[in-house]
C-alpha positions in Angstrom: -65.0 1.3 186.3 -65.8 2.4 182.5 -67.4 5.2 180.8 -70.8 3.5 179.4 -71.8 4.1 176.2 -75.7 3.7 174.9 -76.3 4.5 171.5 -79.9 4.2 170.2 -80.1 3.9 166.1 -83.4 4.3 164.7 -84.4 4.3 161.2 -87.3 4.7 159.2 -88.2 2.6 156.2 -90.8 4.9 155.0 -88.1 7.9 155.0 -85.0 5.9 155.2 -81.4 7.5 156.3 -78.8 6.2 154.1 -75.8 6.4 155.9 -77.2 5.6 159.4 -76.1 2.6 159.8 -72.5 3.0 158.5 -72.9 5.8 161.6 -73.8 3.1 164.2 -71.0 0.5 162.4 -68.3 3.2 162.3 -68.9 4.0 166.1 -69.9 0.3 167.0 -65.9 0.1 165.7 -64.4 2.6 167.7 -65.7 1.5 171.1 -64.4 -2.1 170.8 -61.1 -0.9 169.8 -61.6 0.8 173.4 -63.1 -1.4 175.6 -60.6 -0.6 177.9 -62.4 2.7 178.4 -65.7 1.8 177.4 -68.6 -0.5 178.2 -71.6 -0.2 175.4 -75.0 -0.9 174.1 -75.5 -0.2 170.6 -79.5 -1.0 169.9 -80.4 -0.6 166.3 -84.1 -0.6 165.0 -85.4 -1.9 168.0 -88.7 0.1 167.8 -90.3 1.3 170.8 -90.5 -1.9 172.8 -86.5 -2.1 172.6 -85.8 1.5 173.2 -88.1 1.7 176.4 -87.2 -2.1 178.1 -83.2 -1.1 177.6 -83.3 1.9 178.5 -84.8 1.1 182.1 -81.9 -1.0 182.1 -79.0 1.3 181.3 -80.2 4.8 182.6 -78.8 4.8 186.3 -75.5 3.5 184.5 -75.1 5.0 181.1 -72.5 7.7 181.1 -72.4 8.9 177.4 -76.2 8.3 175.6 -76.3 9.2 171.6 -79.2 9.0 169.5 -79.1 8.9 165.8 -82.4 9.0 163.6 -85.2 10.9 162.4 -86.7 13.5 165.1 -89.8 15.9 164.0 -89.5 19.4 166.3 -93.0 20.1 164.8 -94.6 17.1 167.0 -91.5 16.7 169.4 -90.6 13.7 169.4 -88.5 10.8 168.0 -89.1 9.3 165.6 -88.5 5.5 165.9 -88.8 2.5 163.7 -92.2 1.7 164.5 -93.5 5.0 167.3 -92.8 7.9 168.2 -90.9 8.9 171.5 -92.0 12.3 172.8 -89.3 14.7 174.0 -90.6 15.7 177.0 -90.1 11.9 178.2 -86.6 11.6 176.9 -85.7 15.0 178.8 -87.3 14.0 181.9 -85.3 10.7 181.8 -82.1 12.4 180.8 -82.2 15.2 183.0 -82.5 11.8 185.9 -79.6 10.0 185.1 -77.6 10.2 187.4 -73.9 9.7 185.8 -74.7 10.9 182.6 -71.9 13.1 181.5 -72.6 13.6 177.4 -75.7 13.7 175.0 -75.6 13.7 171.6 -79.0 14.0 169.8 -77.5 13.7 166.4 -81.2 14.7 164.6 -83.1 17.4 163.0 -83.6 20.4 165.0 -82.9 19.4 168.2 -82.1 22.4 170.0 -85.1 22.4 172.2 -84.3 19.3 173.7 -80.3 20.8 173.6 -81.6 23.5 175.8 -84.2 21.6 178.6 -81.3 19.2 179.2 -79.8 21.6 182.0 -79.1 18.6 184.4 -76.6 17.0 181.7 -73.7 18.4 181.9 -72.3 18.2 178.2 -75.5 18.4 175.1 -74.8 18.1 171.4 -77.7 19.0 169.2 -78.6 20.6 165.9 -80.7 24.1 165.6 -82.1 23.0 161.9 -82.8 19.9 159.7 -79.5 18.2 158.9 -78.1 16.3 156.5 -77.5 12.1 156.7 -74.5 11.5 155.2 -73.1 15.0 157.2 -74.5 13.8 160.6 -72.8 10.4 160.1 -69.6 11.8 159.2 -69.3 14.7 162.0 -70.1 12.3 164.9 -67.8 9.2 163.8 -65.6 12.1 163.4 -66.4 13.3 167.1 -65.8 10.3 168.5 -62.7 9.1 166.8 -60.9 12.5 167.8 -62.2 11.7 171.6 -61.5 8.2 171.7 -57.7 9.0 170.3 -57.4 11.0 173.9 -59.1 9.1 176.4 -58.5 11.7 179.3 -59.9 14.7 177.4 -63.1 12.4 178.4 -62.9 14.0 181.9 -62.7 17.5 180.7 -65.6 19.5 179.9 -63.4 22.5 177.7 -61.2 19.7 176.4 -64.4 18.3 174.9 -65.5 21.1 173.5 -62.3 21.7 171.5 -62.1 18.1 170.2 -65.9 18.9 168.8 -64.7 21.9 167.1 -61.9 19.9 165.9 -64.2 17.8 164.3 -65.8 20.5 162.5 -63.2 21.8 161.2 -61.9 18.8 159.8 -65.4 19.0 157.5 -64.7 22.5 156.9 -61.3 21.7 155.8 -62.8 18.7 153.2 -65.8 17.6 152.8 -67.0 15.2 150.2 -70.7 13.9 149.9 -70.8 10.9 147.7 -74.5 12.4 146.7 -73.3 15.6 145.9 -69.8 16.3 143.4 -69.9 19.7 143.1 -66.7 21.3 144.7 -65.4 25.0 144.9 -66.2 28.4 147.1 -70.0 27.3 146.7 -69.6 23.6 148.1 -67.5 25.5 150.6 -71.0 27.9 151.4 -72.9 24.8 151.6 -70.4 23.3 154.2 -70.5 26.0 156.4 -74.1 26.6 156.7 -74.2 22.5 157.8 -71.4 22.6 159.9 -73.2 25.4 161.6 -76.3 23.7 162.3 -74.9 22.1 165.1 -74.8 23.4 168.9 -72.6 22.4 172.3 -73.5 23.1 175.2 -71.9 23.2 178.7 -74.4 23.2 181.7 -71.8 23.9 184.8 -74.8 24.1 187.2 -75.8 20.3 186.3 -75.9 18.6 190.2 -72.6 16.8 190.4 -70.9 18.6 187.4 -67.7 17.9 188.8 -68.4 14.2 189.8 -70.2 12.8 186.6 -67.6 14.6 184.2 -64.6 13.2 185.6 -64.2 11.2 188.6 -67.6 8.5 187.7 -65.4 6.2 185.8 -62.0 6.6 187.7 -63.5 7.3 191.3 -59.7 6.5 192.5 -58.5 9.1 191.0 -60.0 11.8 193.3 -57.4 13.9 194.6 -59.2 13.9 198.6 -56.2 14.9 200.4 -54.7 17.7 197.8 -57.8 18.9 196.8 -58.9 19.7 200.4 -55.8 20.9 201.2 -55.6 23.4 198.1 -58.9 24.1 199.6 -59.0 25.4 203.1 -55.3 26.8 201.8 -57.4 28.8 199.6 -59.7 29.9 201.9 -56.7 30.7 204.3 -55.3 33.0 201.9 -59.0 34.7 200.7 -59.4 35.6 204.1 -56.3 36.5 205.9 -56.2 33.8 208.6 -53.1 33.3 210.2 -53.9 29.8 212.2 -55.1 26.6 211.1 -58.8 27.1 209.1 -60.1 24.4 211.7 -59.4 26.3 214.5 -61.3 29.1 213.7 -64.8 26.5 214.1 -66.4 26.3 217.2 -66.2 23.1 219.4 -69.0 20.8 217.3 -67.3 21.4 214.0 -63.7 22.4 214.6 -63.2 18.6 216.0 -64.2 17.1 213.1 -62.6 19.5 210.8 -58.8 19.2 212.8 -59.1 15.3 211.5 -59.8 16.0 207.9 -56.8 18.9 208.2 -54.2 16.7 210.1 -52.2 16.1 206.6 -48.4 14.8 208.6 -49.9 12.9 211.5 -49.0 8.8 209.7 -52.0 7.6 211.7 -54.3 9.8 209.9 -53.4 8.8 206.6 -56.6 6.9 206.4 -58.9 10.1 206.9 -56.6 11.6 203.7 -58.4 9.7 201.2 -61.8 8.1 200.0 -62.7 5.7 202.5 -65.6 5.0 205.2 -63.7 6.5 208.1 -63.2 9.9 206.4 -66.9 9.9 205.0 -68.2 9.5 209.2 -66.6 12.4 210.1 -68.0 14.4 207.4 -71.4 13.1 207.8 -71.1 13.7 211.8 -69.7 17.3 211.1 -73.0 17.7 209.2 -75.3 16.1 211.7 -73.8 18.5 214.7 -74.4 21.6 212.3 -78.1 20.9 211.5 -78.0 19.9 215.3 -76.7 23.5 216.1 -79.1 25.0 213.3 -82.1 23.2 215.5 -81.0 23.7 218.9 -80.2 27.9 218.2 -83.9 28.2 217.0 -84.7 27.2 220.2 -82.7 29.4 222.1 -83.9 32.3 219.8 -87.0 31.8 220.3 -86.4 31.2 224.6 -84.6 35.0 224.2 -87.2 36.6 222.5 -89.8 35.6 225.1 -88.2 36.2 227.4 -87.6 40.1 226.6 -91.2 40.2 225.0 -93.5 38.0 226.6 -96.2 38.9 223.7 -94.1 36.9 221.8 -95.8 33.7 223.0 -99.3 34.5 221.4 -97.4 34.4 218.3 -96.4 31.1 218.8 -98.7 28.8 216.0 -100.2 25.7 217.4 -98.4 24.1 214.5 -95.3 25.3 215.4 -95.1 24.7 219.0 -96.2 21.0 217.6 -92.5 20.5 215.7 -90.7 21.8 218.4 -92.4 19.5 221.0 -91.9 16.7 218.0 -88.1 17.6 217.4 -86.9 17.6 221.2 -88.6 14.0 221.3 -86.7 12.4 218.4 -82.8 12.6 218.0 -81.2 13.8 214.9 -78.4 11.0 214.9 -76.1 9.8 212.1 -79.2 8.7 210.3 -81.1 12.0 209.9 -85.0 12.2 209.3 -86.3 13.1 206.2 -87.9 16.3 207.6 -85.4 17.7 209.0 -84.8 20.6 206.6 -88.6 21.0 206.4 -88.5 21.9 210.0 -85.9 23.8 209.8 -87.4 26.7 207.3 -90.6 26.7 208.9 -89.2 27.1 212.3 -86.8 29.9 211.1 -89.9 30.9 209.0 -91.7 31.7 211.9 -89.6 33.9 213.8 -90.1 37.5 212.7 -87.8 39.1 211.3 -88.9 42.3 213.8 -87.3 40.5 216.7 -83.8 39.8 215.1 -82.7 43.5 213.9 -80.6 43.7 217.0 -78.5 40.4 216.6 -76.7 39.7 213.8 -75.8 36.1 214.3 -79.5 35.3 214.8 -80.4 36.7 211.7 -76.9 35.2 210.1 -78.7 32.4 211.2 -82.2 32.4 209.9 -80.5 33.4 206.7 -78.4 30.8 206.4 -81.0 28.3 207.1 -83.7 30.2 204.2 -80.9 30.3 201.9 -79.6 27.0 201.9 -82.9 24.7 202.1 -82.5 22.8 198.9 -79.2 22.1 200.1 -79.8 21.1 203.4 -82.6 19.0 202.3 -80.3 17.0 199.6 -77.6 16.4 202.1 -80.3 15.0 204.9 -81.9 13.1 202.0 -78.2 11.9 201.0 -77.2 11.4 205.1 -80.3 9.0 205.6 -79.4 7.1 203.2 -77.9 3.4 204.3 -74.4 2.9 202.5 -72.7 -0.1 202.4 -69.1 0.0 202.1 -67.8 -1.4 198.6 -66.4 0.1 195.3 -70.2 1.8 194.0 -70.0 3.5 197.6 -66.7 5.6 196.5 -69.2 7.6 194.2 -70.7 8.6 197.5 -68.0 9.1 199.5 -67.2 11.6 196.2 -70.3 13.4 196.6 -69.5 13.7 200.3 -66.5 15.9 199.8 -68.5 18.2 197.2 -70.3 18.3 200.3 -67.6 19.1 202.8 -66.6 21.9 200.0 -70.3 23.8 199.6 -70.3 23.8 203.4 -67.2 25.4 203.9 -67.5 28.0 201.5 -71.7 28.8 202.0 -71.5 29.0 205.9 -68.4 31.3 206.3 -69.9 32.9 209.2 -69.1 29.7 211.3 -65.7 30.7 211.4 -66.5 33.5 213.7 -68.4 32.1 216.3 -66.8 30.0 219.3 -68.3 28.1 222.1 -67.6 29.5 225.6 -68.2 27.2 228.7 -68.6 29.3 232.0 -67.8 27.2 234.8 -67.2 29.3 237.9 -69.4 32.2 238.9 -68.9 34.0 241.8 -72.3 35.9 242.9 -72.6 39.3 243.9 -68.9 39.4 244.7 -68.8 43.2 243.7 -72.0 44.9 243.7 -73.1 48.6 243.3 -76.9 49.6 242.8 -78.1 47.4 239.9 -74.8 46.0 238.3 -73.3 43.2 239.3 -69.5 41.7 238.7 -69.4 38.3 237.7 -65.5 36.5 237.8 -65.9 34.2 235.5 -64.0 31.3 234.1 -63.8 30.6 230.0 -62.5 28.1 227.6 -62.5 27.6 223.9 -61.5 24.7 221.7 -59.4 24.4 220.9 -57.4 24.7 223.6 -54.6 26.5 222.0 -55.0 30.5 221.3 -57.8 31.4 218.7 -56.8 33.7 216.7 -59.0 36.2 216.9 -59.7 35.7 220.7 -58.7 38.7 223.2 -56.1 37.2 224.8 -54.7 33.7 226.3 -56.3 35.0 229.4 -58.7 32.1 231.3 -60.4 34.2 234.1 -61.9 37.6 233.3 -64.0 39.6 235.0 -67.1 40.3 233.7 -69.6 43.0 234.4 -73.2 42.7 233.6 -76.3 44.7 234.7 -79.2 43.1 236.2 -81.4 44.5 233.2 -79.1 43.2 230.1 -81.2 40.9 228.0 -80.8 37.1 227.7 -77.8 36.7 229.4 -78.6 34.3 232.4 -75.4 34.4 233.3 -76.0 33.4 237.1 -78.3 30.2 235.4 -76.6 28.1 232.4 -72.6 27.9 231.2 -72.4 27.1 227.5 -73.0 30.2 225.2 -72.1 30.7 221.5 -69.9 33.6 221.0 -68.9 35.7 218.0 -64.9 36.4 218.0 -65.3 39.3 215.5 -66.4 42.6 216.7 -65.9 46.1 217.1 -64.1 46.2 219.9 -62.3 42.5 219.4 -63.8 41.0 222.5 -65.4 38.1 222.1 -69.4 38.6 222.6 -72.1 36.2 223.6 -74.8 36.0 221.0 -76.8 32.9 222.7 -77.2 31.0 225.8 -77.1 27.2 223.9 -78.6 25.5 227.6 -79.6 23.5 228.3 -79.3 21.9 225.0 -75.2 21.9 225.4 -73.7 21.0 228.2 -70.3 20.7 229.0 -69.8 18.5 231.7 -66.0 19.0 232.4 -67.4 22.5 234.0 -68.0 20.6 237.1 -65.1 18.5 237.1 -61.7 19.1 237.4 -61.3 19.1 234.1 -62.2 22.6 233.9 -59.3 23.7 231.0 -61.2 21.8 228.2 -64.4 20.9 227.0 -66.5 18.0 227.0 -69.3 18.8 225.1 -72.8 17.2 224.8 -76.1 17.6 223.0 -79.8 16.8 224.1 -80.4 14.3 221.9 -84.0 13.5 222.8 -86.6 14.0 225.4 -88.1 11.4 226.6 -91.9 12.3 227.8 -92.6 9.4 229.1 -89.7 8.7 231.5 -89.4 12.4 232.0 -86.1 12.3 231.1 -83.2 14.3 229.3 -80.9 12.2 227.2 -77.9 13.7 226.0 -75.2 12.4 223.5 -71.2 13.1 223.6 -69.8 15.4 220.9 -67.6 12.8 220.0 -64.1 14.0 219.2 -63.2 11.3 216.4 -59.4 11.8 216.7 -59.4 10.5 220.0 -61.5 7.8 219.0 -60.3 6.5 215.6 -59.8 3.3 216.6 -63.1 2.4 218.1 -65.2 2.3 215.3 -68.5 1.4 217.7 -68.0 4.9 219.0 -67.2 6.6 215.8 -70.7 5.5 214.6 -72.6 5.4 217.2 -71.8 9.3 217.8 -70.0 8.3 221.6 -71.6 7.8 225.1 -75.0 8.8 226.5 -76.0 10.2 230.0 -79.1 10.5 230.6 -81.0 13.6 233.4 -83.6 12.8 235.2 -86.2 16.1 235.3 -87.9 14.7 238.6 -86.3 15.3 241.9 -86.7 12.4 243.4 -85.1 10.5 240.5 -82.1 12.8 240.9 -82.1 12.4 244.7 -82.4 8.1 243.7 -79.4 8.5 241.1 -77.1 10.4 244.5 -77.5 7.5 246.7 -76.4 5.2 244.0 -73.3 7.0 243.5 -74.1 8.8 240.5 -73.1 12.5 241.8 -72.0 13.6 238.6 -76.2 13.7 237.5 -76.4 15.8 240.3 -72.9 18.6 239.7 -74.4 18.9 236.6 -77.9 19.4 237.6 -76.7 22.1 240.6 -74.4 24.1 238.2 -76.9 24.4 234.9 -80.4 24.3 237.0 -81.3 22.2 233.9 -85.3 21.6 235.2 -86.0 25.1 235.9 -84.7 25.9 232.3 -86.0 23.0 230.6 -89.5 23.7 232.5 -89.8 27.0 230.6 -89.2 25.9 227.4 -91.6 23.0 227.9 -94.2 25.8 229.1 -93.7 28.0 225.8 -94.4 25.6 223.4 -97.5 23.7 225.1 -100.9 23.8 224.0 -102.5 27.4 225.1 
């Protein structure tokens, strides 16, 4: 792919520019003698009819956009061959184009356009009225010093220095052909023009990174050292000791142990830009907004639990998306809403009722913080994408993804899932506290670092009082690993929206996660979806996509008792050990019309 160049060159007859055109000649020059680097559009005095119908054409494309001709700051706007163009539209059109990487307004006092372009990553401009022969001279000058080092093209500083170069060269010798005098004076006169001019850098312009550099070369994105130098990064920042990957619970950590698995030869293809390695990444972000939902849930299922005047607090409107969002399933193809339901769920849980959990309020923060975020990526994630050479600007944007979510949600590496799969009641009892010997296992497999020890039974004592544990009930709780006393500590019972159905197998050293994926009302059924592990499953791509198997609960009894005598006794282990229809019963209860 090229850089794309659109230059517009407008004069005015009434007030003609002199040397304009030798500008748009000089540069028209320059770019042929690179059309190795450079596709372009040169439109000269096409009035307002030209400059409107080609630019439709060429914003979603044009990289580089320069405009040369009068421009009044009085009446803001350009001033064309025929019209005007106001500045608020080119700004708004500007500020939209999506791989734009430089604009150079080469005009009179054009600063306030310079500074409302904050979505362009690199704006030339001018802060007074300007001279034509001067204008024309500094940008063919510009552009020749660019074009003589194409890769300083992908380097916002780089660029900067070649424009001062280009300066300096006037300040060094200028001559204007209307003007002979030389001398200290002419020298005055030089700097106060050369002066007149402004660059800019806008580092916060959405895909800095991707526009500047990687737009016309997407092949030369460096996935697999980049990430690397990455989560090495973060490795060192925070003292971790193991693999980053492993210190994700279940959901995440499987997807992140791919993208990490830099020796395995069979990988190779998740270690650079290609559809395989942008499905994990958008499936790592599906399960986290999946964990973001489901943990609002179970906040809310605590709290009333410990304060049933929660409840009356409970908005019509809000009991209405939850009811919504346990009907549809946040698969691969995420709804548009999602991050709108998000906030106003977390929205709507006091703050009064989280003081005493940090990873609740972690939570709700997280979520607040990082709406416009989470609402681009859904946005981006719903998206179809069809698998050709534009869609390795996507699967660019992907890993600036991948790299905002491991650096904004930091906290994840703290928190593990623990499955309980054996409880032994009342084996040891004494007044009001009973001992529980319970059974645990994280992913992965292998020692977490910050774990207690490689220990798979503990005892664990609990007190018929303590708050929200339901120990005796459900099996799949989210734990945070960091702690006072460096026990791992249950923040949140996640059932019966996890499940991990090894626990009633005999597979009981590992986990085999699912998620309720939808509810189905009108078949009173629970329908939950593998957390599919795609390592395992690399080579089947109808899993990879599909997001792995489905089972499906039946909440009637007698449906349950049906699915036995067919053979199906797995429906009903899982059913016995989580008591999913008593737990699933309440939930349905709190958020039904009063």
């Amino acid at each position: 792919m090229k850089e794309y160049f659109v230059g517009i060159f407008e004069n005015d007859a009434q007030a003609p520019l002199n040397y304009l055109d030798d500008e748009r000649k000089a540069i028209d020059v320059l770019l042929l003698q690179n059309n190795d680097v450079f596709n372009k559009e040169i439109i000269p005095n096409e009035g307002i009819d030209g400059f409107i119908s080609k630019l439709q054409l060429l914003t979603n494309d044009m990289t580089i956009f320069h405009f040369s001709g009068h421009h009044n700051d009085t009446d803001g706007a350009l001033k064309l061959s025929d019209e005007i163009f106001n500045d608020k539209g080119l700004i708004e059109i500007l500020n939209n184009s999506p791989k734009l990487k430089i604009v150079f307004i080469n005009g009179c006092s054009t600063q306030k356009i310079v500074e409302a372009l904050h979505n362009v990553p690199i704006v030339i401009g001018t802060t007074t009225p300007v001279y034509d022969h001067f204008a024309k001279t500094l940008s063919t000058r510009f552009y020749e010093l660019l074009l003589n080092q194409k890769d300083n093209l992908k380097n916002s500083d780089l660029i900067s220095e070649i424009f001062k170069q280009a300066k300096g060269f006037l300040q060094g010798h200028y001559q204007n052909p209307d003007d002979q005098e030389r001398g200290p004076m002419a020298a005055d006169e030089i700097d106060k023009r050369v002066n007149n001019y402004s660059f800019k850098i806008n580092n916060e312009a959405k895909d800095f990174e991707q526009r500047l550099t990687y737009y016309a070369d997407p092949d030369s994105f460096p996935v697999r050292n980049r990430f690397k130098s990455l989560i090495d990064e973060i490795r060192n920042e925070e003292k971790l000791s193991e693999d980053l990957y492993k210190y994700y619970p279940y959901f995440l950590c499987i997807h992140l142990e791919i993208l990490s698995d830099f020796d395995d030869i069979n990988n190779s293809i998740y270690q650079k830009l290609s559809k395989e390695r942008y499905w994990v990444i958008r499936s790592m972000f599906k399960e986290f907004l999946n964990f973001l939902k489901f943990s609002a849930y179970s906040i809310i299922w605590s709290i009333s639990k410990e304060s049933p005047e929660f409840k009356e607090k409970l908005t019509d409107q809000l009991k209405e998306i939850l009811r919504e969002n346990l009907e549809i399933g946040w698969g691969s193809y995420v709804q548009d809403k999602i991050s709108e339901h998000l906030v106003y769920i977390y929205t709507n849980i006091p703050d009064e009722y989280l003081e005493n959990n940090s990873l609740w309020k972690e939570l709700k923060t997280s979520v607040l913080q990082n709406q416009s975020l989470f609402k681009e990526m859904s946005d981006f994630f719903s998206e179809y994408l069809e698998h050709n050479d534009k869609s390795k600007h996507d699967y660019i944007k992907t890993e600036f993804y991948l790299e905002k979510f491991l650096r904004n949600f930091k906290f994840l590496r703290s928190l593990a899932i623990e499955s309980i799969y054996d409880v032994f009641y009342n084996q040891f009892k004494y007044d009001d506290q009973r001992s529980y010997i319970i059974n645990r296992s994280y992913y992965p497999v292998s020692n977490r670092p910050t774990a207690l020890d490689t220990k798979k039974s503990v005892v664990h004592e609990v007190n018929d009082n303590e708050r929200a544990i339901d120990i005796d009930v459900h099996s799949v709780y989210i734990c945070t690993t960091l702690n006072n006393n460096g026990k791992p500590k249950r923040e949140l019972n996640l059932s019966p929206f996890y499940l991990d159905v090894n626990s009633t197998s005999v597979a009981k050293d590992k986990i085999k996660l699912y998620y309720l994926d939808r509810y189905s009302e009108a078949t009173d059924k629970l329908i939950y979806r593998e957390v599919i592990n795609a390592k395992v499953y690399r080579n089947d791509a109808s899993k990879k996509n599909k997001l792995g198997e489905e089972i499906e609960v039946p909440l009637n009894e007698d449906m349950i008792l049906g699915l036995y005598k067919d053979g199906k006794k797995d429906i009903i282990e899982i059913e016995e050990k989580k008591k999913i229809r008593d737990h699933f019963e309440y939930i349905k209860n709190l958020i039904s019309y009063s």
